[in-house]
BAVO-666598 format. One record per residue (C-alpha): residue number from 1; residue in one letter; z, x, y. Coordinates in nm, 3 decimals, decimal comma. Layout:
NUM a Z X Y
...
***
This chain:
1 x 10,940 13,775 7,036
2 x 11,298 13,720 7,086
3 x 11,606 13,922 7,143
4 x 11,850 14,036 6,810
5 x 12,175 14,030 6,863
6 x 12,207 14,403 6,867
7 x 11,951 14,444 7,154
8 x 12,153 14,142 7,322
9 x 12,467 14,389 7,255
10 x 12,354 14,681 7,459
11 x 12,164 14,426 7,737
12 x 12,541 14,285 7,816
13 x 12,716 14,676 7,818
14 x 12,393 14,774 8,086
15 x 12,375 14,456 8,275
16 x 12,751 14,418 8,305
17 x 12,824 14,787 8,429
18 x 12,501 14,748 8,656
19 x 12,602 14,461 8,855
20 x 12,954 14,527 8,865
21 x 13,056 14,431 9,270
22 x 12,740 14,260 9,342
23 x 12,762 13,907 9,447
24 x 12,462 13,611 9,409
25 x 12,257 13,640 9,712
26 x 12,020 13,360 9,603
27 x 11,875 13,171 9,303
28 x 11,553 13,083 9,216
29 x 11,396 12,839 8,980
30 x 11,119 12,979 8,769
31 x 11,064 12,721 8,480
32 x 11,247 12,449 8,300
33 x 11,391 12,744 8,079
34 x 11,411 13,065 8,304
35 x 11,620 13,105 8,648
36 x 11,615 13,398 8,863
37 x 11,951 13,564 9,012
38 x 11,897 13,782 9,307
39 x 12,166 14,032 9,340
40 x 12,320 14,170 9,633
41 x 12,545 14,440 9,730
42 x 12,664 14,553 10,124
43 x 12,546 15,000 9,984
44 x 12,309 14,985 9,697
45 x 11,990 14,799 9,626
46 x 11,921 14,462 9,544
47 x 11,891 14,386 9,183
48 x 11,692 14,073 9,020
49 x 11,823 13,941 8,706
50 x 11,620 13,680 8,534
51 x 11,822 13,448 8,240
52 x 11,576 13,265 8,021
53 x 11,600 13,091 7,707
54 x 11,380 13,399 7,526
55 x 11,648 13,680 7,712
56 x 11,762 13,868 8,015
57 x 11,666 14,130 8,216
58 x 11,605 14,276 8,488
59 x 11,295 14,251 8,689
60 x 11,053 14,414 8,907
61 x 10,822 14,099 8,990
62 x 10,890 13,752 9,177
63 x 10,687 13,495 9,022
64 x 10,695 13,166 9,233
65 x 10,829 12,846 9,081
66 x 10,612 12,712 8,780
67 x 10,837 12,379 8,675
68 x 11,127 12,267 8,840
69 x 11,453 12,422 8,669
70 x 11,749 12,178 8,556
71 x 11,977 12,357 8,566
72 x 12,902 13,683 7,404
73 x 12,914 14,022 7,340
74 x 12,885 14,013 6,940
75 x 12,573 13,987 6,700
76 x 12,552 13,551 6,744
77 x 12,314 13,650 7,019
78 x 12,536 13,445 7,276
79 x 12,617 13,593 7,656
80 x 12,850 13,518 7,884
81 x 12,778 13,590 8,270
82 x 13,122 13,518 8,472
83 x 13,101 13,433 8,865
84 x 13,359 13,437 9,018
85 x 13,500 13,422 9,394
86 x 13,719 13,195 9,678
87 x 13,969 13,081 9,405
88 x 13,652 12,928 9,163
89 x 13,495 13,078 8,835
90 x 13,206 12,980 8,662
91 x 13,049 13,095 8,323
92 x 12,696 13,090 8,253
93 x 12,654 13,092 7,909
94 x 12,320 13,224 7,764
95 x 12,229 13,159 7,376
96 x 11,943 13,317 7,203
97 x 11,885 13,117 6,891
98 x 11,713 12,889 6,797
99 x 11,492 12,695 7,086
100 x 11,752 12,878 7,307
101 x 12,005 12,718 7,587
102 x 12,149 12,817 7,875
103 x 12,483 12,615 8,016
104 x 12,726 12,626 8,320
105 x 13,054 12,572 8,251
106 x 13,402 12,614 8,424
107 x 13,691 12,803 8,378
108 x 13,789 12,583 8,101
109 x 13,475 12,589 7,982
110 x 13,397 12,288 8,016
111 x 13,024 12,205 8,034
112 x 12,911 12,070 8,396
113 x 12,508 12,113 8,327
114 x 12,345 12,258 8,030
115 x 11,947 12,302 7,922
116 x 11,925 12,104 7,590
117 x 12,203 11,884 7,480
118 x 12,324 11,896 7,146
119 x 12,449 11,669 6,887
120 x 12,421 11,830 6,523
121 x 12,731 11,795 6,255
122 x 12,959 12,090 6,316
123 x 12,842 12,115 6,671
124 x 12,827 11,867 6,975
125 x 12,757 11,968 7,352
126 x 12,668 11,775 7,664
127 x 12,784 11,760 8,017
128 x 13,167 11,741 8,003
129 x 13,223 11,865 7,674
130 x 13,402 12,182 7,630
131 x 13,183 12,452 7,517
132 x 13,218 12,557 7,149
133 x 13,061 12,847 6,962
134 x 12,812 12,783 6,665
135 x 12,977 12,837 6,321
136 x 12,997 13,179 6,220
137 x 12,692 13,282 5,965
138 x 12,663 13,564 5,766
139 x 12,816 13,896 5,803
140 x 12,838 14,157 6,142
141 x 12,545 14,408 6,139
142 x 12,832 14,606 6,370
143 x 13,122 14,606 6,101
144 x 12,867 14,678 5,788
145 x 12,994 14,830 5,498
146 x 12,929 14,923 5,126
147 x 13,156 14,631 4,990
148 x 12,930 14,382 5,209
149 x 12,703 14,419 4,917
150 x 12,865 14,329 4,599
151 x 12,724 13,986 4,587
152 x 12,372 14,104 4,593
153 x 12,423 14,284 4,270
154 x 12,461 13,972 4,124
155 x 12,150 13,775 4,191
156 x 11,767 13,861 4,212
157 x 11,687 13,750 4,580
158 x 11,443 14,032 4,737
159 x 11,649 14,302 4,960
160 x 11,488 14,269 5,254
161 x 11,551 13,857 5,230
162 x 11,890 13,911 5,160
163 x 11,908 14,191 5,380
164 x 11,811 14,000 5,715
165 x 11,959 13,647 5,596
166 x 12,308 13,800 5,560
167 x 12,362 14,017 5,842
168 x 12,150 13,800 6,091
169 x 11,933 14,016 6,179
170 x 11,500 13,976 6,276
171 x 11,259 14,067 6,029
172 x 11,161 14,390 6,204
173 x 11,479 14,555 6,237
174 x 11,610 14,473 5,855
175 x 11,231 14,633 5,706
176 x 11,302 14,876 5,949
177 x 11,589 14,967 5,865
178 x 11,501 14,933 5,455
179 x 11,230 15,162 5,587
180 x 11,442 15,431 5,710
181 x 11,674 15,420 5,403
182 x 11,342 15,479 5,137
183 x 11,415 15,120 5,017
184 x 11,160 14,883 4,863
185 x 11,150 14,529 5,083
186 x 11,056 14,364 4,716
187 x 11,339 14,541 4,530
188 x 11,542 14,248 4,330
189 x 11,925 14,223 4,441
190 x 12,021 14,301 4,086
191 x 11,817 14,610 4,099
192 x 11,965 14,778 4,380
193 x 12,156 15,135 4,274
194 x 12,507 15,220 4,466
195 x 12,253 15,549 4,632
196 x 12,029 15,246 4,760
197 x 12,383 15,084 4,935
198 x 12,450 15,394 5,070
199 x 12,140 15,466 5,248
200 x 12,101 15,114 5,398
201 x 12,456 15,103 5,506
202 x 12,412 15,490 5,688
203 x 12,096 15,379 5,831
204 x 12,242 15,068 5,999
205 x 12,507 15,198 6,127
206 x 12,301 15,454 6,289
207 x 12,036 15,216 6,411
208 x 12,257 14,970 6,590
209 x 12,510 15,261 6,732
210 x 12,107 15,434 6,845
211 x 12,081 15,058 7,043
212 x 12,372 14,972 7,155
213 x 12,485 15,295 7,347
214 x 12,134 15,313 7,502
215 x 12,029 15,615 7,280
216 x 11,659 15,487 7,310
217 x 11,256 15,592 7,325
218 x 11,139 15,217 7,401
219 x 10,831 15,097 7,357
220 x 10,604 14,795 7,367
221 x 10,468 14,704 7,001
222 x 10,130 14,503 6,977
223 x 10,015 14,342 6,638
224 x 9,791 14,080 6,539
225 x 10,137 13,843 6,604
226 x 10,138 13,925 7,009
227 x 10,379 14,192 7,185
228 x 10,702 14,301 7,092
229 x 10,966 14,582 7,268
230 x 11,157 14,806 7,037
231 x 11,475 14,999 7,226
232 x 11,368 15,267 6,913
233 x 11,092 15,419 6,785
234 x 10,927 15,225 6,474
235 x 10,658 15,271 6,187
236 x 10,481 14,923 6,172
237 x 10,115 14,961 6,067
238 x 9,835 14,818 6,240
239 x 9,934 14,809 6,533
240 x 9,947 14,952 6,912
241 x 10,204 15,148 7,071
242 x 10,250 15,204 7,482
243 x 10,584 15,400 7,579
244 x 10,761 15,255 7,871
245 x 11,057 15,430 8,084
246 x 11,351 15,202 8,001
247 x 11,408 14,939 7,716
248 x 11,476 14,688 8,050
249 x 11,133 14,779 8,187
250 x 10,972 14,718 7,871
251 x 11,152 14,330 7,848
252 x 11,026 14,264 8,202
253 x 10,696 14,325 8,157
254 x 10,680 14,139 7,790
255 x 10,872 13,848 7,889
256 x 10,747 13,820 8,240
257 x 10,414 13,823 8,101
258 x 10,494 13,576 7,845
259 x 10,654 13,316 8,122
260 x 10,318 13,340 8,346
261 x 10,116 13,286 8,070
262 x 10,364 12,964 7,961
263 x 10,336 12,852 8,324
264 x 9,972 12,896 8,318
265 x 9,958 12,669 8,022
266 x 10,189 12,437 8,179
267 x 9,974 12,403 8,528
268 x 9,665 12,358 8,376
269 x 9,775 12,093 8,088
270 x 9,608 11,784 8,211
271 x 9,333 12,002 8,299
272 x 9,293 12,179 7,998
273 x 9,336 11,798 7,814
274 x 9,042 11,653 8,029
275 x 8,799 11,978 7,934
276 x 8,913 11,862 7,612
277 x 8,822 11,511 7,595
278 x 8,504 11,538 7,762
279 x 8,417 11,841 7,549
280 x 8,465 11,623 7,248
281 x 8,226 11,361 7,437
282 x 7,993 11,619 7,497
283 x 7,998 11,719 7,063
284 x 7,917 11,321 7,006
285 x 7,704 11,321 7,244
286 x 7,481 11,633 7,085
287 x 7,557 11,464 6,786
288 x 7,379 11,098 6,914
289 x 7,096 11,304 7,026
290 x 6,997 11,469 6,660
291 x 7,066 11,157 6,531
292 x 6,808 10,916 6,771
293 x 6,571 11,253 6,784
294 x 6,551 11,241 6,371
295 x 6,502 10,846 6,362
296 x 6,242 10,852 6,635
297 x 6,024 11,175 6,454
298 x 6,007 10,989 6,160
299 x 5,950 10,653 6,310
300 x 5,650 10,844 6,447
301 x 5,611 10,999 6,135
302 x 5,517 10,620 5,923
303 x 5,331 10,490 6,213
304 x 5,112 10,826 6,204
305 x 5,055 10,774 5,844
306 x 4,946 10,426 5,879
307 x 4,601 10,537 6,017
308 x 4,538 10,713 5,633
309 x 4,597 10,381 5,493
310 x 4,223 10,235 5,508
311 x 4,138 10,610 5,298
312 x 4,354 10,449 5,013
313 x 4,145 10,099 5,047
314 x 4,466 9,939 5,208
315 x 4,388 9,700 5,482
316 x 4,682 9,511 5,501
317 x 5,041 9,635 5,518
318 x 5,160 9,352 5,269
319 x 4,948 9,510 4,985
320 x 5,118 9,636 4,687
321 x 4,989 9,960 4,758
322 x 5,169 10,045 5,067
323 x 5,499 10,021 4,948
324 x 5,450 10,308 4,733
325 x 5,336 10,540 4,995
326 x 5,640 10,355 5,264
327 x 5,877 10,468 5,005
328 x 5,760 10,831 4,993
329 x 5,857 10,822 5,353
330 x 6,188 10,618 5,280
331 x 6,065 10,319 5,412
332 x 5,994 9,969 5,314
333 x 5,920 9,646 5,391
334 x 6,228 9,379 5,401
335 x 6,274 9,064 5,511
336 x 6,598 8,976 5,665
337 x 6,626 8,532 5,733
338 x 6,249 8,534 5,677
339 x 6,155 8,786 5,927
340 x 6,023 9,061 5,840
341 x 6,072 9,436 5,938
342 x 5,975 9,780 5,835
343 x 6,308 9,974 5,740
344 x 6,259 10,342 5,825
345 x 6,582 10,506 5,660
346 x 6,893 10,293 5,802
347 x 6,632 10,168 6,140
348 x 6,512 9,786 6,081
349 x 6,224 9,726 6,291
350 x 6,034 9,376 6,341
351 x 5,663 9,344 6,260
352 x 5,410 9,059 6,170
353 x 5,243 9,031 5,815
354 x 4,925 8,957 5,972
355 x 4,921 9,188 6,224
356 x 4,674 9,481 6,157
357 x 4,784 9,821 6,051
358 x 4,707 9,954 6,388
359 x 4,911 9,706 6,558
360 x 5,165 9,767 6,346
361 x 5,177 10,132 6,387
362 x 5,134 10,112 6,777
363 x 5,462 9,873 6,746
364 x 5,611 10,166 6,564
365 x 5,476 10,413 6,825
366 x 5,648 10,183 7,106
367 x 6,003 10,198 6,911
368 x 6,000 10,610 6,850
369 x 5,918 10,605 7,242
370 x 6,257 10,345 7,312
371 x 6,429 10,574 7,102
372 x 6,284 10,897 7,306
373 x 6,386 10,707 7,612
374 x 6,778 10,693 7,427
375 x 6,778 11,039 7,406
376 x 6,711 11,127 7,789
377 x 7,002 10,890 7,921
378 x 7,205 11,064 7,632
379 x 7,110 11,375 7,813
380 x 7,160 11,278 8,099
381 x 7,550 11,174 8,044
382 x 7,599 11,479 7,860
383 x 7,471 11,689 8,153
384 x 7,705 11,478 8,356
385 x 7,983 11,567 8,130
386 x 7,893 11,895 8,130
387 x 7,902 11,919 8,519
388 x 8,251 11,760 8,492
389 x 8,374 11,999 8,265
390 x 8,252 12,328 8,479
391 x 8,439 12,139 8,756
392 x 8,762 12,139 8,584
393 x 8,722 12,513 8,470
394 x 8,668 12,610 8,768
395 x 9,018 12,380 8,878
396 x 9,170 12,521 8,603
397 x 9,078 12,900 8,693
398 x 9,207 12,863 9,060
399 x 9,528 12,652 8,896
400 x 9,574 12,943 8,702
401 x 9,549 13,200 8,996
402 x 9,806 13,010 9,163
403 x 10,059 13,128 8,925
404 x 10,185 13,388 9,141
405 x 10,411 13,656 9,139
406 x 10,518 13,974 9,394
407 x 10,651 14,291 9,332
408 x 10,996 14,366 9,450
409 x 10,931 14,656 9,662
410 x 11,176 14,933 9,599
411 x 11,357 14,954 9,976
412 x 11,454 15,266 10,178
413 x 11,848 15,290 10,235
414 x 11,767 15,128 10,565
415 x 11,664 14,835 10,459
416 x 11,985 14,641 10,365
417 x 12,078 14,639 10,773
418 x 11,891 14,548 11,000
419 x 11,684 14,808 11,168
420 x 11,362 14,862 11,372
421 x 11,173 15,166 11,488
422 x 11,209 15,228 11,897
423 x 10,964 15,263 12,165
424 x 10,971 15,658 12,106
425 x 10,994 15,621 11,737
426 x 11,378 15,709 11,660
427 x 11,546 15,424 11,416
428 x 11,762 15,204 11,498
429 x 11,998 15,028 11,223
430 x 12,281 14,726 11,292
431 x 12,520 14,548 11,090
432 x 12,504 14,213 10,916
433 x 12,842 14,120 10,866
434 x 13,151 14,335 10,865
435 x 13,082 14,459 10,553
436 x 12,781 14,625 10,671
437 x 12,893 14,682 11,039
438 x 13,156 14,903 10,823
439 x 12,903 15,080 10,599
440 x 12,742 15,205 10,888
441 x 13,017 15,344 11,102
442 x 13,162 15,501 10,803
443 x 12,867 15,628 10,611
444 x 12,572 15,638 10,798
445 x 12,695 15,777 11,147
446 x 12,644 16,092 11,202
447 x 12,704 16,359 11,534
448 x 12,372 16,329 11,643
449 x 12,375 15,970 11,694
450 x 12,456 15,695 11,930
451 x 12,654 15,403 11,886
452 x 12,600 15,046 12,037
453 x 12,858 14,743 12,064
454 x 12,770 14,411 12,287
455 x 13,034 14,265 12,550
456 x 13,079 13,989 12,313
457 x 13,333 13,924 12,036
458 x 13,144 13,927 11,645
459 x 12,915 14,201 11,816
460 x 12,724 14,395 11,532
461 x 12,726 14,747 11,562
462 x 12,402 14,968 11,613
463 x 12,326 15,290 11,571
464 x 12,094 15,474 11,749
465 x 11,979 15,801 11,506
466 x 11,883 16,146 11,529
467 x 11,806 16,133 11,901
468 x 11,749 16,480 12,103
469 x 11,969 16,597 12,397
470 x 11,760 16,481 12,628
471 x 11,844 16,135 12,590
472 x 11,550 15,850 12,506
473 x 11,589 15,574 12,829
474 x 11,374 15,340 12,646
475 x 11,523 15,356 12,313
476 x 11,821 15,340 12,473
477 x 11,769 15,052 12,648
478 x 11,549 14,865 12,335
479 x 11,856 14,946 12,084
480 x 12,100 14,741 12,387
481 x 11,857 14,454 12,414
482 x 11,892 14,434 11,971
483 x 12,271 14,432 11,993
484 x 12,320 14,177 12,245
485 x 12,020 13,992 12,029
486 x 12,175 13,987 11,692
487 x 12,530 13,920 11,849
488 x 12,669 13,551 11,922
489 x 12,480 13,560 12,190
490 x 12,157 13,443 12,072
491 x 12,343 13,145 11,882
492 x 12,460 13,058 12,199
493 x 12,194 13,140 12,448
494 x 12,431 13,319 12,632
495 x 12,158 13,502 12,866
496 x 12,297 13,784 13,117
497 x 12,496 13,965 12,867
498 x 12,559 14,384 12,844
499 x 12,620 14,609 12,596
500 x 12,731 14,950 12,596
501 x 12,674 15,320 12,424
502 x 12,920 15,559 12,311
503 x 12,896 15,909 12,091
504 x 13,001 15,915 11,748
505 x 13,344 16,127 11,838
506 x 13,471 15,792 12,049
507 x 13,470 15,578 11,710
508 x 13,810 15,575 11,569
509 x 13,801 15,431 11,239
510 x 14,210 15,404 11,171
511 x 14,406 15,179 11,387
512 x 14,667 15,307 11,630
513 x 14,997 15,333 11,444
514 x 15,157 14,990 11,400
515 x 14,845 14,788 11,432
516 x 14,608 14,634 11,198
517 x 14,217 14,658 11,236
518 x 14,023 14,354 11,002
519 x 13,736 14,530 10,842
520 x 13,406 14,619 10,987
521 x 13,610 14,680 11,304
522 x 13,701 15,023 11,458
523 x 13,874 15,135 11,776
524 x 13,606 15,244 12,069
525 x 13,720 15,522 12,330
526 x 13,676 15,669 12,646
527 x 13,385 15,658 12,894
528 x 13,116 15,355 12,770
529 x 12,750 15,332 12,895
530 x 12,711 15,003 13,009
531 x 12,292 14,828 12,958
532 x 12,224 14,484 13,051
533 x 11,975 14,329 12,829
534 x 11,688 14,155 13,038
535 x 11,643 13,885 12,829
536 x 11,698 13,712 12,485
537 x 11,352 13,784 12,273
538 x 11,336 13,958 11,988
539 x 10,970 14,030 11,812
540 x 10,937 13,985 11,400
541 x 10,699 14,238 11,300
542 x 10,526 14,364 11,011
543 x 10,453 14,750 11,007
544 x 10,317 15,025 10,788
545 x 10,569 15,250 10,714
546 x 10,531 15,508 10,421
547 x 10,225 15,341 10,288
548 x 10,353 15,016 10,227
549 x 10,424 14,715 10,444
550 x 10,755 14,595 10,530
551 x 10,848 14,312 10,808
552 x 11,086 14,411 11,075
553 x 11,245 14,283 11,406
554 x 11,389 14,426 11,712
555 x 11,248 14,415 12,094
556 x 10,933 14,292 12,171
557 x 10,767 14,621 12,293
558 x 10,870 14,886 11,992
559 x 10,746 14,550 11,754
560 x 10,398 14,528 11,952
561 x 10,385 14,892 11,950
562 x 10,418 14,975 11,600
563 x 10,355 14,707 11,396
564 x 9,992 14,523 11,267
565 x 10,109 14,187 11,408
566 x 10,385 14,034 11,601
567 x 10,583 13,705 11,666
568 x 10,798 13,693 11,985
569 x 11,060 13,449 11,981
570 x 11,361 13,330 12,228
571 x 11,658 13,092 12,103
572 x 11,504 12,756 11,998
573 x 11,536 12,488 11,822
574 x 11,398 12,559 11,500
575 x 11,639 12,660 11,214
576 x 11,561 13,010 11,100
577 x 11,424 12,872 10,771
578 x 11,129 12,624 10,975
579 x 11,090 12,956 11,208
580 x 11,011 13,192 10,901
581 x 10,786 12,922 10,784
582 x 10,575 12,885 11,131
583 x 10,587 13,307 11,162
584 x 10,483 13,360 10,779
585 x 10,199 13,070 10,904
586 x 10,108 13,266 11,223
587 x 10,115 13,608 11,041
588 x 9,904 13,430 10,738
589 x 9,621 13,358 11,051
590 x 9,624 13,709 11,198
591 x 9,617 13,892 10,839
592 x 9,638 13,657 10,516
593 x 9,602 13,926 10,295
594 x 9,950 14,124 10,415
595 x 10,176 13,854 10,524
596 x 10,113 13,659 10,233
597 x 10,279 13,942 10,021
598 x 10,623 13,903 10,144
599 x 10,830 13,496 10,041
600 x 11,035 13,304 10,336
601 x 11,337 13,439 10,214
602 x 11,187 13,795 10,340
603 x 11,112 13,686 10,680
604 x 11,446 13,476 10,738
605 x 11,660 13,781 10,693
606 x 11,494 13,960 10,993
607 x 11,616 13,687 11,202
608 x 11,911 13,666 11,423
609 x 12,152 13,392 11,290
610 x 12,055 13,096 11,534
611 x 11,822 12,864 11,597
612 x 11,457 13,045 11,771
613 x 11,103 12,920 11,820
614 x 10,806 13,146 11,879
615 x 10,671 13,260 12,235
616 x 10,400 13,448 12,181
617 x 10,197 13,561 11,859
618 x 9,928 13,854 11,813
619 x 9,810 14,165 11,608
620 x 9,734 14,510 11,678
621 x 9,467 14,777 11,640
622 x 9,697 14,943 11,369
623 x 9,634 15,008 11,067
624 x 9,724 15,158 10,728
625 x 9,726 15,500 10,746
***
């Protein structure tokens, strides 16, 4: 299936107001012709665009990198997705047509990497050419009207041809539409009444206003030609209809399936190419065998009959007599260079004139066995084959399984700081950058919480929630040690450092009259509770919490207390992307089947900016609840 260009026109409206503020977090290569963008905002969740050559959506799934990847808001099925930021702008451009393309261009559009270069007469693109639309073709579904349709009067073209051809639109939406109006698909051009106009024109109209403003009741479609989505419902017969929530959910699961099963294909080529060959060995092979097996049964079959030649007076195979009954059996005698054989269908074999008929059938005898004896080392290379082939299967099967793919789990509100359950099981949340330190003084701070800054200049903020009035000494003292963690300090290894706790009525989040606060920053007052953090270790964690599994970090004792397993580390010298990597590996020991759930890219954001190494690794007697 592939996306029309009015499904394309409601994809851009939802996509575009979606993502509107987020910035590119990451990219990820999923095959030569599909890229992942993961989304990221400092308040709402992330969001997981995938651009392909077949469409775009969003999705709910991950699948890990199958090929490496080389990197317009009207019915020509063209869209443009426009980065921009520091003084730079880029335009990916997305086209749904033909074999599809996808190409990165400037703001002059000018193309610095595309897909598939292209070099047709009206059309030329490559890297450094400026980026030029396809020739316009046809008429707009979106501006249709009755006068669109005067030429068809005039000639004897099929509607539904005409229909689709001239408005560029797929098969199923201009039957569908033809449908919908009570209109014959094989009604001639010429034969088409003004009633038959107005019907198709109110229909279409209706149909692609029904798409576009995300009036929908999607669905997923399956016929004997695969799956299809339809925003709408539809009337096709024969087939198999499954409703599904959004018209974006049903995309992600039909083109997500239809990548894995591409990348399945892809993986297992040469694989599937060797079963192939050998296969076809294998079908010779069986072939050789009835082949030998007939020529040695009826090699057997003339010497057998030999013995009933002395009934018919014959003593000698010479006489004239014995050719007639040799030729009942299609054989004969012939001599090739004066040597004579017996010539069993297309088999020659060498006997002696004067030899007697028993000799000469035990020399026949002796042949059919030679021939037997073919047919077991035929065997015995097509078992071999055989053996080969299960082999690759089974390669092939566990290629297959390979192609992988998680679920992007749908993340509390917590989630996007960093946070970590205490000793005494309060939660404790902290800032990534000033765009988050800022989020969480100003929206998530509430009366009943504390609030934690480090002695230290680029100190995140913490916040310390929903604790009683009897105040927590451990959490208190855990939530400290995480501040002065995720501060400079751990970048530096500054070790001895404080920090301190105030309420929520000593933030000030306005600077004093004449002065100027940068964002993220506030002004602190009064009386502050000063901590010393013992040490610089954090613990990366990964803990049940509201029956799923998410990985965490904060001090080593809440970690070992609540989580499954644990990795203690201390500034290091591994970069946090080789420290994910040896924690994942650790975690992967302890319990494969959890930590393998969550990529690298999960584990490195629990980390404190810095270089770390592991202490100290171990799991738990939790469990899932």
């Amino acid at each position: 299936m592939g996306l029309a260009g009015i499904e394309l026109a409601f994809l851009v409206k939802d996509i575009s107001e979606k993502t509107k503020d987020y910035y590119v977090n990451n990219i990820y290569s999923i095959n030569q012709n599909s890229i992942l963008f993961k989304l990221h905002h400092p308040e709402k969740p992330d969001l997981f665009l995938v651009v392909s050559s077949i469409g775009m959506w969003f999705t709910g799934i991950k699948i890990d990198a199958l090929e490496d990847n080389k990197l317009v808001k009207s019915v020509e099925r063209i869209a443009y997705l426009t980065f921009s930021g520091f003084d730079k702008e880029f335009v990916l451009i997305c086209e749904f047509f033909g074999d599809g393309n996808i190409l990165l261009c400037n703001r002059d559009m000018k193309v610095l990497a595309l897909l598939h270069s292209i070099q047709v007469r009206h059309r030329e693109l490559h890297v450094g050419s400026t980026y030029t639309q396809p020739p316009q073709k046809g008429l707009n579904i979106f501006d249709i009207n009755s006068e669109n349709f005067a030429e068809l009067k005039t000639i004897s073209t099929s509607i539904a041809k005409w229909f689709g051809r001239t408005f560029g639109l797929p098969t199923k939406y201009a039957e569908e539409i033809l449908q919908k109006a009570n209109v014959n698909f094989d009604l001639p051009g010429n034969s088409v009444t003004d009633e038959n106009v107005v019907s198709i024109v109110n229909t279409a109209k209706t149909l692609v206003a029904d798409i576009t403003s995300g009036n929908h009741t999607p669905s997923i479609v399956k016929t004997d030609d695969g799956l299809d989505v339809y925003p709408i419902p539809v009337t096709i017969p024969n087939s198999e209809q499954e409703q599904v929530p959004s018209f974006m959910e049903g995309l992600d699961k039909v083109f997500s399936k239809i990548i894995l099963e591409r990348g399945k294909e892809t993986k297992t080529g040469s694989l599937d190419k060797k079963i192939a060959d050998l296969q076809s060995k294998i079908d010779e092979q069986s072939k050789a065998i009835s082949i030998v097996q007939e020529k040695a049964e009826k090699i057997s079959a003339v010497a057998k009959s030999l013995s009933g030649f002395s009934l018919h007076g014959i003593t000698s195979i010479t006489d004239v007599a014995s050719s007639e009954i040799l030729k009942s059996q299609n054989a004969e005698l012939v001599k090739d260079r004066g040597i004579l054989f017996m010539k069993i269908n297309d088999e020659k074999i060498q006997i002696k004139a004067e030899s007697s008929l028993p000799a000469i059938a035990s020399t026949l005898y002796n042949e059919a066995k030679k021939q037997s004896a073919a047919i077991e080392s035929i065997e015995a290379l097509k078992r071999k084959n055989q053996k080969e082939i299960d082999k690759l299967k089974l390669q092939s099967q566990e290629t297959k399984k390979a192609v992988f793919f998680t679920e992007f789990r749908k993340k509390e509100w917590f989630e996007r700081y960093r946070w970590f359950y205490t000793s005494d099981g309060f939660l404790a949340i902290g800032g990534r950058d000033s765009s988050s330190n800022s989020a969480i003084i100003r929206k998530q701070l509430t009366k009943n919480d504390k609030v934690f800054h480090a002695e230290i200049f680029g100190s995140p903020f913490f916040v310390l929630k929903d604790i009683p009035e009897s105040l927590p000494f451990d959490s208190l003292n855990e939530v400290a040690q995480a501040t002065v963690c995720f501060s400079r300090a751990w970048r530096e290894a500054m070790y001895g450092m404080s920090a301190y706790w105030i309420n929520p009525d000593q933030v000030k989040k306005a600077a004093p009259s004449g002065q100027f606060l940068s964002r993220g920053s506030f002004v602190l007052e009064g009386h502050k509770n000063f901590i010393k953090a013992p040490n610089l270790r954090l613990a990366v964690g990964i803990l049940y919490h509201d029956e799923r599994y998410v990985i965490t970090c904060g001090p080593p004792e809440p970690i070992k207390k609540n989580c499954i397993c644990y990795a203690v580390i201390e500034p290091g010298l591994d970069e946090m992307t080789d420290c994910a990597k040896r924690i994942r590996t650790e975690f992967i020991k302890l319990r494969e089947d959890i930590a393998k759930r969550f990529d690298i890219d999960e584990y490195v954001r629990v980390l404190p900016a810095g270089q770390s190494h592991i202490v100290e690794s171990g799991n738990t007697k939790i469990e899932s609840g």
